[in-house]
C-alpha positions as CSV (number, residue, x, y, z in Angstrom):
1,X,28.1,-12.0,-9.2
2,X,26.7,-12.9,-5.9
3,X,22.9,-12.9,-5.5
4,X,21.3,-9.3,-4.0
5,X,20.3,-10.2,0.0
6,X,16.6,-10.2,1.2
7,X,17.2,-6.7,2.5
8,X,18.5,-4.9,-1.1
9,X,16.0,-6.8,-2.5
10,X,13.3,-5.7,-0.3
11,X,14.7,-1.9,-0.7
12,X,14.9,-2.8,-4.6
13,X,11.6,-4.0,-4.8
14,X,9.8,-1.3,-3.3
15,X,11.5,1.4,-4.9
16,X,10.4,-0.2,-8.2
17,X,6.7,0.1,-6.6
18,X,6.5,3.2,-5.2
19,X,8.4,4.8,-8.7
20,X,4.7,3.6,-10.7
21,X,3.6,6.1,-8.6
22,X,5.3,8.8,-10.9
23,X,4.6,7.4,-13.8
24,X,0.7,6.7,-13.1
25,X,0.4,10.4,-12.2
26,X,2.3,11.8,-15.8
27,X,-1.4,11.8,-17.7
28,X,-1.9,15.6,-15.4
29,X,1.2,16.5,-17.5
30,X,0.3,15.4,-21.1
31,X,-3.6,15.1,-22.6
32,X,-6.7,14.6,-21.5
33,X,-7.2,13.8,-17.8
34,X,-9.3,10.6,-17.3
35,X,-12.8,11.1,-15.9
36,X,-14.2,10.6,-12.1
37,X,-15.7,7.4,-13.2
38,X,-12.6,6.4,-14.5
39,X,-10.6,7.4,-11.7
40,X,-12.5,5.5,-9.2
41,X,-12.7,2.3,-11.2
42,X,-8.9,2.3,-11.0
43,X,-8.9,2.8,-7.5
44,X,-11.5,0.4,-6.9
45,X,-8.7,-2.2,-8.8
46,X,-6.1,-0.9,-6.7
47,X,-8.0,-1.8,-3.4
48,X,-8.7,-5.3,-5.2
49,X,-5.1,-5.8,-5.8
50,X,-4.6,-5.4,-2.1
51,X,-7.0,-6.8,-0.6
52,X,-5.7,-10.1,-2.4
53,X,-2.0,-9.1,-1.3
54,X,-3.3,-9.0,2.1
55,X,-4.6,-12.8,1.9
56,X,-2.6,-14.7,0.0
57,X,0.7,-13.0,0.1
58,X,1.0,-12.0,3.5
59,X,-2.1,-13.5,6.1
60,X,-2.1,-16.9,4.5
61,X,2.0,-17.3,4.6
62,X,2.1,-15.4,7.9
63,X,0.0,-18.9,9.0
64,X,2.3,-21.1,7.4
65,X,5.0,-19.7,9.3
66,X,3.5,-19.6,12.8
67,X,2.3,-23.6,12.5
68,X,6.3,-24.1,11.8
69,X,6.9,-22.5,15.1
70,X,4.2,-23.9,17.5
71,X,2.9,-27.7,18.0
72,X,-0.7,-26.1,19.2
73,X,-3.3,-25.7,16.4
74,X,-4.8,-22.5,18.3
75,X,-1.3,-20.2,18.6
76,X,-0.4,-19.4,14.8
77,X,-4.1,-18.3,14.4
78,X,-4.1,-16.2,17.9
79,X,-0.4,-14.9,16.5
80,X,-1.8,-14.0,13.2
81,X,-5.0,-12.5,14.8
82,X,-3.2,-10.2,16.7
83,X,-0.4,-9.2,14.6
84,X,-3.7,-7.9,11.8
85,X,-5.1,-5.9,15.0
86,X,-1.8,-4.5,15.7
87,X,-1.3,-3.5,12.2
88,X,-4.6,-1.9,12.0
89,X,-4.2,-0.3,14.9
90,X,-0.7,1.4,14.5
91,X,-1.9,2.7,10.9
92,X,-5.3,4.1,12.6
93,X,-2.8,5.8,15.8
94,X,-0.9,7.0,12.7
95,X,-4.0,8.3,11.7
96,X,-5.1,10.0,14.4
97,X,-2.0,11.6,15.6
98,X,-0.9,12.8,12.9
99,X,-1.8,16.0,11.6
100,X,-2.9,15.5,8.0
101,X,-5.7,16.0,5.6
102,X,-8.2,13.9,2.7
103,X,-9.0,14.9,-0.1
104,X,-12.8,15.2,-0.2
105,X,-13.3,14.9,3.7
106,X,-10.6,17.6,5.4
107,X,-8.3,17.7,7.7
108,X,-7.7,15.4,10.7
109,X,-5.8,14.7,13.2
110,X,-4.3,17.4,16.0
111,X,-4.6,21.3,14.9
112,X,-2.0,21.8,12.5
113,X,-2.5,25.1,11.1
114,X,0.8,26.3,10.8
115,X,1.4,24.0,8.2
116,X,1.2,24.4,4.9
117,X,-1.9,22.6,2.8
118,X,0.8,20.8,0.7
119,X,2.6,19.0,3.5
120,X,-0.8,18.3,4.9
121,X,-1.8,16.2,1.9
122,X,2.0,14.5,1.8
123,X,1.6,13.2,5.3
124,X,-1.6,11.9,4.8
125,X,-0.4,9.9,1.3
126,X,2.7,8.8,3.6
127,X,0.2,7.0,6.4
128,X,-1.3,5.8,3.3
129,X,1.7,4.2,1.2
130,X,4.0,3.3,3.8
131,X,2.3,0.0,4.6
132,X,2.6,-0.6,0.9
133,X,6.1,-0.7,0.9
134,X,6.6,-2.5,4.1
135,X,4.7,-5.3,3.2
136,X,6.9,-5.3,0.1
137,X,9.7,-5.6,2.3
138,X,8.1,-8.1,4.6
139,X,7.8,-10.5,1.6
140,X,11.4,-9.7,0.2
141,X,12.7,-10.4,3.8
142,X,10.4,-13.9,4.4
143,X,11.2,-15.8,0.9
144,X,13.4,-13.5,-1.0
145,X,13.0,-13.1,-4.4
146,X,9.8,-15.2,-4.8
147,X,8.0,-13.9,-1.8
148,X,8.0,-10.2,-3.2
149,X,7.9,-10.1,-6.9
150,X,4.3,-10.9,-6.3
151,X,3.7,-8.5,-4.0
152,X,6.1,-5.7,-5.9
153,X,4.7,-6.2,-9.4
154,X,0.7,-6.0,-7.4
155,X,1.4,-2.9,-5.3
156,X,3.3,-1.3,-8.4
157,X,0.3,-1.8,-10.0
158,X,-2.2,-0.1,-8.1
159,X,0.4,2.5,-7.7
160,X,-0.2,4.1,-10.6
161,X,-4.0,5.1,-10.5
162,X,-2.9,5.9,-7.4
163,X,-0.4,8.3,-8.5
164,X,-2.9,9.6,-11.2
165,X,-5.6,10.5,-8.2
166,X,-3.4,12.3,-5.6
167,X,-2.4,14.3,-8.6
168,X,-5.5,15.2,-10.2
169,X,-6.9,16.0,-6.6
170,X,-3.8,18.4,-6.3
171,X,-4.9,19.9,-9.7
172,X,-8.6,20.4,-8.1
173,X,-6.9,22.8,-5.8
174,X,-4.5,24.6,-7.9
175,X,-1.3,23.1,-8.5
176,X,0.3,23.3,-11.4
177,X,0.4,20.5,-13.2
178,X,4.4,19.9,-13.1
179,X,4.2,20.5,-9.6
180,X,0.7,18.4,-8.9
181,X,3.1,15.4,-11.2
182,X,6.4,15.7,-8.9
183,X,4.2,15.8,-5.5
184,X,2.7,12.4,-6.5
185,X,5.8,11.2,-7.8
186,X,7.3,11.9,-4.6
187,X,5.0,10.6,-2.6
188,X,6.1,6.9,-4.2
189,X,9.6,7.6,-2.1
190,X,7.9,6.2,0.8
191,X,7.8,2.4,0.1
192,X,11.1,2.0,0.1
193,X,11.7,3.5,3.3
194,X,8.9,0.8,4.4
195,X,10.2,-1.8,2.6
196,X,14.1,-1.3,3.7
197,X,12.4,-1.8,7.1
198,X,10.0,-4.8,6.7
199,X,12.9,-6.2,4.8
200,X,15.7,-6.0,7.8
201,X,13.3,-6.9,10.3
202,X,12.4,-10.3,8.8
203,X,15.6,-10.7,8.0
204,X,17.7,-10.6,11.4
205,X,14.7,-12.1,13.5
206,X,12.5,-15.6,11.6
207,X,10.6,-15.7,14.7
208,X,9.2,-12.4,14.4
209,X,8.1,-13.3,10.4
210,X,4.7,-14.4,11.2
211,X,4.4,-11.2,13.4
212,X,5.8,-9.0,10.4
213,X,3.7,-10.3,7.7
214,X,0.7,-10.2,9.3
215,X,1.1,-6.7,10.9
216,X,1.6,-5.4,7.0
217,X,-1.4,-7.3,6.0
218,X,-3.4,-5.6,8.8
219,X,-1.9,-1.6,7.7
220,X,-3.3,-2.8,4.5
221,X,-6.5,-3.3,5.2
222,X,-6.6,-0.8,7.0
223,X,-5.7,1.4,4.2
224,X,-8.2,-0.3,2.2
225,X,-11.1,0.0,4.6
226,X,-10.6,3.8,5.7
227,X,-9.3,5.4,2.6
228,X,-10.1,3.6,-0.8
229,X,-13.4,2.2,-0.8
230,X,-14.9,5.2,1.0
231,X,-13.0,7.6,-1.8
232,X,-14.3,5.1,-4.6
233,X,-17.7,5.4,-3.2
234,X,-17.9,8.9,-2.7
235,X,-19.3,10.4,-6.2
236,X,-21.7,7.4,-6.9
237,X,-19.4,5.4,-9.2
238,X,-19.8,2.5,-6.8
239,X,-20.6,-0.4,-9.5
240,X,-17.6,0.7,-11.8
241,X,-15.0,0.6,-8.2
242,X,-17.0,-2.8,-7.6
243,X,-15.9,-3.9,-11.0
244,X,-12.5,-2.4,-10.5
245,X,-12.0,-4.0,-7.2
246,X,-13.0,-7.7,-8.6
247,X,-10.3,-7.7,-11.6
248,X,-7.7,-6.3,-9.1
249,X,-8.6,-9.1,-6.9
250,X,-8.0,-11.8,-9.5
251,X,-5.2,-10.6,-11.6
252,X,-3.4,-10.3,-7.9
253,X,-4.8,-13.9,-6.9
254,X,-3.5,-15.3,-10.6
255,X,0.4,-13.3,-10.7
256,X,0.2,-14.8,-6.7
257,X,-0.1,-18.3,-8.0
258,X,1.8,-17.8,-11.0
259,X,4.9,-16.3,-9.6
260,X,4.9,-17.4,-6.5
């Protein structure tokens, strides 16, 4: 059986991550739904998890594959640089352009009101988790199979209080809970999209790698910055999304080193 190519294996690998989005969300469906302070210490581990995704799977190899292209010491850190600006920067035009809304702070982007408050909250979760699985992708595409299992099996994991949040939100205004479940769920059918992408890009061009995994590390933290810390912040649960935040960081850092 010939070995799956960078590109199913990015597709693969994403999938896997974006489906713990269903299952961290299937708590609204049976028993007792987790508390605020709960909630937001699992957040605050899934910005942890990618905060450390964002350095040492995807900025810190995006530099070891710039100084393999370029004899000057300054370019792979000016390629790197930029390719996090530009990443932030498309996520925040995302952002901005598109009509969608938050949870706790309401809608943004251009007047939208002829869409339905459902699809308002799936775009927003799809600016959010798209970055997710192209940086999944990304790290499929760069090293194959050892390049993205670290960053599938950390993204999967903050998936799932993920998942658990946009559906309990969804709960706070009204959905049933089957429904609130199979929103969330299908908000996880994002990454792979990403990740297909991230994946063939690296793929058919090595001299844009550098480029592609830094440009996912940037979406990330822009992700992290604007939506998760605020959210975990927001009902004064700030030491528990602290603590959150440090164990995602080093369980991420320690499956990064372990698998990788």
């Amino acid at each position: 059986m010939e070995p799956l190519s960078p590109i199913a294996l990015g597709f693969l690998g994403s999938l896997a991550a974006g489906s713990l989005t269903a299952v961290g969300a299937v708590p609204v469906l049976f028993g007792r739904i987790p508390s605020r302070a709960a909630r937001d210490l699992l957040l605050g581990f899934a910005a942890g998890v990618m905060l450390a995704a964002s350095f040492f799977s995807l900025i810190i190899p995006a530099l070891d594959a710039a100084e393999g292209q370029f004899e000057n010491a300054a370019a792979p850190a000016a390629i790197v640089c930029l390719a996090i600006l530009l990443g932030m920067g498309a996520v925040a035009l995302m952002n901005e352009k598109l009509p969608h809304e938050h949870f706790k702070s309401g809608r943004e982007g251009p007047d939208a009101a002829s869409l339905r408050r459902v699809w308002l909250f799936i775009i927003a979760i799809t600016i959010h988790n798209f970055p997710e699985g192209l940086a999944v992708g990304v790290g499929f595409g760069a090293d194959g199979f050892s390049g993205g299992l670290p960053l599938a099996i950390g993204i999967g994991l903050q998936n799932a209080p993920e998942g658990l949040a946009v559906a309990v939100s969804l709960l706070g205004e009204g959905y049933s809970r089957f429904r609130a479940w199979g929103i969330a769920a299908l908000t996880g059918l994002v990454e792979p999209v990403g990740g297909l992408l991230g994946a063939g890009i690296i793929s058919l061009s090595q001299p844009l790698l550098p480029w592609g995994l830094a440009f996912a590390a940037g979406a990330m933290l822009y992700v992290i910055s604007h939506e998760i810390i605020p959210e975990t912040h927001r009902s004064g649960h700030q030491n528990k999304a602290t603590l959150g935040l440090a164990v995602g960081l080093v369980i991420m850092l320690f499956l990064d080193v372990w698998l990788g």
